[in-house]
C-alpha positions in Angstrom: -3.5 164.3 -13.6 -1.0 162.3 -11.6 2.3 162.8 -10.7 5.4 160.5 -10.6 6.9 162.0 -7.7 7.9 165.5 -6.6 8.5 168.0 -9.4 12.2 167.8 -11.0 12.5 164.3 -9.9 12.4 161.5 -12.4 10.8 158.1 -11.1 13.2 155.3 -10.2 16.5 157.5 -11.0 18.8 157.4 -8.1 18.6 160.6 -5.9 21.7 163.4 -6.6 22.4 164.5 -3.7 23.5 160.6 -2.9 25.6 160.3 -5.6 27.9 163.1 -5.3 27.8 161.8 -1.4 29.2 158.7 -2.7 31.7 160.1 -5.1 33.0 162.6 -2.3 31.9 165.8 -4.1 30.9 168.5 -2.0 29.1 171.4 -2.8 30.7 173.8 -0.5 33.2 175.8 -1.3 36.9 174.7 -0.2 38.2 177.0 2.6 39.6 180.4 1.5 42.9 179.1 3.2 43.1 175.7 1.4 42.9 177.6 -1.7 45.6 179.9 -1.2 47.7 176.9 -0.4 46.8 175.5 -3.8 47.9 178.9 -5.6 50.6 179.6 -3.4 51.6 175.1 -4.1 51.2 176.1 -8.1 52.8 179.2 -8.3 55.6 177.5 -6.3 56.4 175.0 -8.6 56.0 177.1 -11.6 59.0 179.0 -10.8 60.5 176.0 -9.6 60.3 174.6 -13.1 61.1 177.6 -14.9 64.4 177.7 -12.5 65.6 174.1 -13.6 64.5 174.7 -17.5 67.1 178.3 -16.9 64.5 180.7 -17.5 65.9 183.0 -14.9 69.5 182.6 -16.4 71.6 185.4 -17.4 69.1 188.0 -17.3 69.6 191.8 -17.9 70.5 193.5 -14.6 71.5 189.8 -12.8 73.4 190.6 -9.5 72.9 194.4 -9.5 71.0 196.7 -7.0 67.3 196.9 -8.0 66.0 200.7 -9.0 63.6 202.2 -7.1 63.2 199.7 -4.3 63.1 202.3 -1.0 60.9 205.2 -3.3 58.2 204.4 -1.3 60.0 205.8 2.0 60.4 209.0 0.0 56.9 211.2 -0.7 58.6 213.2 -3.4 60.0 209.8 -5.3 57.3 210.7 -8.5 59.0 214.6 -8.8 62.7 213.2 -8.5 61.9 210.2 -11.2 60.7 212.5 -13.4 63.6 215.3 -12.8 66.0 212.6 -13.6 63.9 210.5 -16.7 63.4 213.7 -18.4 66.8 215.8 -17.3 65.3 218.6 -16.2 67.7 221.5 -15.2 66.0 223.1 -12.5 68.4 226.2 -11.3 66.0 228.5 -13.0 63.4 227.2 -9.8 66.1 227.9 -7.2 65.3 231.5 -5.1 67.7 234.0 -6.0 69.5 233.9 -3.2 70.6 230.4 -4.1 70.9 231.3 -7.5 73.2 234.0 -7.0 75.3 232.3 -4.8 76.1 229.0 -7.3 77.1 231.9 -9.6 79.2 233.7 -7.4 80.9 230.1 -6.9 82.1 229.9 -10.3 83.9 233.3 -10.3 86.7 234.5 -10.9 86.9 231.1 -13.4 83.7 231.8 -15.8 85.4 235.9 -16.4 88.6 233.8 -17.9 86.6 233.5 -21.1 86.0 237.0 -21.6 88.0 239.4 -23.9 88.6 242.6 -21.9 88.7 244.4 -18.6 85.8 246.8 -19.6 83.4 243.4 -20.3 85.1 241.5 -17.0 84.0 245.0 -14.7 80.4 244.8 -16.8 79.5 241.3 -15.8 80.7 241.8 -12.0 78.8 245.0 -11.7 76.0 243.3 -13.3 76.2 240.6 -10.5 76.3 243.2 -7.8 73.7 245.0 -9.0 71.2 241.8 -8.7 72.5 241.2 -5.6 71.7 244.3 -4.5 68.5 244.2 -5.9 67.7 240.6 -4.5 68.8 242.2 -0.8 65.5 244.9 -1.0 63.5 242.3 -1.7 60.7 241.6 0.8 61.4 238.6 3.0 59.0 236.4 4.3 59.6 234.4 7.9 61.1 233.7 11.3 64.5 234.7 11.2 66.8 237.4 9.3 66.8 236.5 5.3 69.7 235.3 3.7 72.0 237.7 1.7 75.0 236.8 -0.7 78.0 238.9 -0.9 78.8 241.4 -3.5 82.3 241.0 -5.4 84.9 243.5 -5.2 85.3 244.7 -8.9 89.1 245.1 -8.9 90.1 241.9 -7.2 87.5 240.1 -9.9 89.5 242.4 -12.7 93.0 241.5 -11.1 92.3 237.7 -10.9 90.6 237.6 -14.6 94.8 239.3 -15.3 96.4 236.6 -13.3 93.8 234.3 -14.8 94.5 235.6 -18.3 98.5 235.3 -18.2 98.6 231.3 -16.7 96.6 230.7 -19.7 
């Protein structure tokens, strides 16, 4: 049996390899570098010609202070989006002793609404009673634990009086 020439070759045809010589096609890859520059070239003039057609005119939120730009500096930035996208009231997380003092901040004002002197002397016994109660509490830590105040009962009842007769 004979051949005509090495296998995959035809006889007489021009050689490949040649012909893409001669055309300037090269095999190889082009440079990871070159082609970045092509992107980066295209992506370039994308926006460039989505700039002069006014694609980027009078957008929602033009001119204002992009959200969430530093969240990366901050490691809790996922609990604090949430706490804010879903409004989350989170005093009931506070320890007591935080607790009880935000509610001793809003006396005498929040025993205004109340009817009575026998319901005002209720709630601020009430209060000093959880005080008290938060105070025998074990504490945990360096350092002496802190403590809230208790409220006097007849200043609270003689301010809810005052309180009372502005209104």
């Amino acid at each position: 049996m004979s051949r005509w020439g090495r296998p995959g070759e035809r006889p007489g045809a021009p050689d490949a390899q040649e012909q893409l010589r001669e055309q300037r096609v090269t095999k190889d890859r082009p440079p990871a570098a070159a082609t970045a520059r092509a992107v980066h070239s295209w992506v370039d003039q994308t926006i460039e010609q989505a700039q002069r057609q006014g694609a980027f005119d009078n957008l929602p939120g033009a001119g204002k202070p992009l959200r969430d730009v530093d969240t990366r500096a901050d490691p809790d930035w996922w609990v604090k989006s949430l706490i804010q996208r879903e409004q989350l009231d989170l005093s009931g997380a506070m320890p007591g002793v935080m607790q009880l003092r935000r509610e001793k901040a809003t006396y005498p004002q929040s025993l205004y609404a109340l009817q009575d002197e026998i319901a005002v002397r209720a709630v601020v016994q009430d209060f000093n009673e959880r005080v008290l109660a938060d105070r025998r509490r074990p504490h945990a830590g360096a350092g002496s634990p802190p403590i809230v105040g208790r409220l006097d009962v007849e200043e609270m009842v003689q301010a809810w009086r005052e309180g009372r007769d502005r209104s």
